[in-house]
N, C-alpha and C positions, 0 to 999 in steps of 0.2 A: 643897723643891725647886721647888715650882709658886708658890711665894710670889717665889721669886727670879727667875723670868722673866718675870713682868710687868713691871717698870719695863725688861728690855732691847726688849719687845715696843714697847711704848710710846715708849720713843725712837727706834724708830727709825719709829713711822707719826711722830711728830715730823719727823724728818729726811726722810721722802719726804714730806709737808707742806710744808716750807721748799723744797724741791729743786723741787717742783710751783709753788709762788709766783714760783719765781726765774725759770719757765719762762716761765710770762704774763709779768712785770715786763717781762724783757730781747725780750721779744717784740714785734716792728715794729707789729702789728696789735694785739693784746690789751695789749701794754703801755698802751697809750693809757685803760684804763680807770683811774676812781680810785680810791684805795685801798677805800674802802666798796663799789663796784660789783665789785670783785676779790674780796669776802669773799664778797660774793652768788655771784657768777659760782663759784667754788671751793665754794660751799655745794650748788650743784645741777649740778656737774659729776660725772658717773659715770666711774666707773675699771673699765675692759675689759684684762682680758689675754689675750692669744691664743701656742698655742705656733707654732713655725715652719712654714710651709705654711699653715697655718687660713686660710681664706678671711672675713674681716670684711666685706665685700661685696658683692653681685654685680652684676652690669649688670642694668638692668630693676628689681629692688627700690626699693619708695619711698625717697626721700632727706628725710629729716626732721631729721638732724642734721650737724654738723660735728663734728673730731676732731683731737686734739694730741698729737701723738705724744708719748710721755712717755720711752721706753726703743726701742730694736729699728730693727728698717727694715722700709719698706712700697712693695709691687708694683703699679704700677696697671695695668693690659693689661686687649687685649680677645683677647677667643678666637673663632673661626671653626669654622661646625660640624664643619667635620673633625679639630676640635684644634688648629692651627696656632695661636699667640700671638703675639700683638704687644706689646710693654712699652712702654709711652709713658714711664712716668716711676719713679724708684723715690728716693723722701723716708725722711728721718733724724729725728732728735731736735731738740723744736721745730716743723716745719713741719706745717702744717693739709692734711686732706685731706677730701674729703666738700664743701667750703668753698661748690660751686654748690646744694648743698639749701637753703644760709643766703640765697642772693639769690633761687632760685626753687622752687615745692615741688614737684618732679618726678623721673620716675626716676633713682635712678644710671647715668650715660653710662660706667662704666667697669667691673672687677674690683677690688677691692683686697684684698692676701693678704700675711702676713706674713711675710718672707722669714728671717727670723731668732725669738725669742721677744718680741713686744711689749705692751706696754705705752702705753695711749691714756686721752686725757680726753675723753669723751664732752658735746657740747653741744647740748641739743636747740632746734630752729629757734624752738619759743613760744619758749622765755625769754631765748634770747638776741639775738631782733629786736628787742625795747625795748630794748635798748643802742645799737643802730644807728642807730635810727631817730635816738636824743636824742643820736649824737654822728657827724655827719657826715666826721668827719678820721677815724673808724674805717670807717665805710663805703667810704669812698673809695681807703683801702689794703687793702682788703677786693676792689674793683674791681679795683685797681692789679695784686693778685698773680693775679687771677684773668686778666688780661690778657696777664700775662706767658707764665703754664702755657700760654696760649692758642700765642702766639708761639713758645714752645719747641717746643712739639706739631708745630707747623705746621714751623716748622722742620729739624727729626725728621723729617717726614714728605717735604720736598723731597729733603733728601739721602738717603733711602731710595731717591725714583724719580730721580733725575739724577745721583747719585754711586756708582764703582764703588767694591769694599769697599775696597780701599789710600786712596783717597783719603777716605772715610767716618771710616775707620780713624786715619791720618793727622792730621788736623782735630780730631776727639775726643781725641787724647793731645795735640797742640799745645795745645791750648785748657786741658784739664786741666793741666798743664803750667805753663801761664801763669795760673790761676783767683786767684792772689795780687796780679797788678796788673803784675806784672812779667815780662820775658820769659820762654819755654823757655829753658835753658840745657843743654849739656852737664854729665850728671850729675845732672839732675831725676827724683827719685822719685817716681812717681804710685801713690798707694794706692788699689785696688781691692777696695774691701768688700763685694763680691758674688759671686755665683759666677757663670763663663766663662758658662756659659749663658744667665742674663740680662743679663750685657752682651755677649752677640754678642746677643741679643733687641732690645735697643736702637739696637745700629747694623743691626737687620734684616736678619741671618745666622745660619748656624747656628753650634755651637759649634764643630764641626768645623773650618768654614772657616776663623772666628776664628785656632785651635789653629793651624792650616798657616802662616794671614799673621804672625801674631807670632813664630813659629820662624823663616818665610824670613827676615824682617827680624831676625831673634836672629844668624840667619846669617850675614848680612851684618852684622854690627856698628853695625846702628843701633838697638836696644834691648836689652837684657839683661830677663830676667824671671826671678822669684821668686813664693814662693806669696802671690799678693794686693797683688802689687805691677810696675809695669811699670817703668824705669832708662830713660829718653829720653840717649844715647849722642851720636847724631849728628841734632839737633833740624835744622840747616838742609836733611840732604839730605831728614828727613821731607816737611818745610815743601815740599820740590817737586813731592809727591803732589797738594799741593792747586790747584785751580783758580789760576792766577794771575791772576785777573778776578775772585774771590772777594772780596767787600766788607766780608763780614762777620768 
């Protein structure tokens, strides 16, 4: 009996093997290594599972390494000593997080907690600065996304203090909406793979509020909603929530 479950054990650390390679390969920033530097890098890369809720980092803790998601989804927020939360961002399968310890060696600026059961590649900042250092078109997309999280943040952060929730609200389904390249249409399914909570956290509301604005507007026939999923109905009368000086 125990003779027979070793080779199913084994194919399948094979299979999460192959599925971990394919993850670097197809990846913007670590693809760019080559194939012998991927053996290294996968040879001293640690595997962390955490179940849902587990906190994997705190604000203020040194930051010595980076991290690739492997499985799950992950919360970034800060908290206020009264409890209050703020979510800045919440990343899927594939993207890096941790990523400012790899350019600077100082505390974590954020929370990070696993919203679901995850799975991560751990990289620690020694071994994987001599990749950077020797390939400059990695460091630079390394800059590049750190740039952007910057931009989003900041952006997040406008529309918390200058936009009321309809229009916050609003903009965030348009956009989702549209995230293919093409427009909102009547009949667009937006899948929400979190829970109300963290994303009224994100548009900086409570869940409550959230719950009220999505029914008034259930109510009036401009979205239909289901569990984890919002139905954009009437996208152009959304579209009038938002600023019409809006450029972005």
């Amino acid at each position: 009996m125990a003779h027979q479950s070793q080779p199913t054990c084994v194919a399948d650390e094979t299979i999460a093997g192959d599925y971990r390679r394919a993850l670097f390969v197809g990846h913007p920033i670590l693809g760019l290594l080559t194939a012998r530097e991927l053996d290294q890098v996968l040879g001293f890369a640690v595997t962390e599972r955490y179940a849902a809720g587990a906190l994997i980092f705190r604000k203020g803790e040194p930051g010595r390494s980076l991290m690739l998601i492997v499985s799950g989804q992950v919360k970034i927020s800060v908290s206020a000593s009264d409890g209050k939360e703020a979510v800045l961002a919440v990343l899927g399968v594939g993207e890096i997080l941790g990523e400012m310890a790899i350019l600077e060696n100082k505390p974590r600026s954020a929370d990070a907690t696993a919203l679901t059961p995850c799975e991560v590649l751990l990289l620690q900042r020694r071994d994987f600065i001599p990749y950077l250092e020797r390939n400059p078109s990695m460091a630079i997309r390394l800059l590049t996304m750190v740039c952007d999280r910057l931009r989003r943040t900041s952006t997040l952060l406008e529309d918390r203090a200058l936009r009321h929730l309809p229009e916050r609200l609003a903009k965030t389904l348009i956009d989702l909406g549209s995230a293919n390249g093409s427009p909102c249409r009547p009949g667009t399914r937006i899948d929400i793979p979190i829970r109300q909570k963290v994303f009224a956290s994100l548009l900086g509301t409570s869940r409550e509020t959230l719950s009220k604005q999505l029914h008034a507007w259930q109510s009036a026939g401009l979205i239909s909603i289901s569990r984890g999923a919002v139905v954009i109905k009437q996208p152009d009368v959304l579209a009038r929530f938002i600023d019409p000086g809006d450029g972005r």
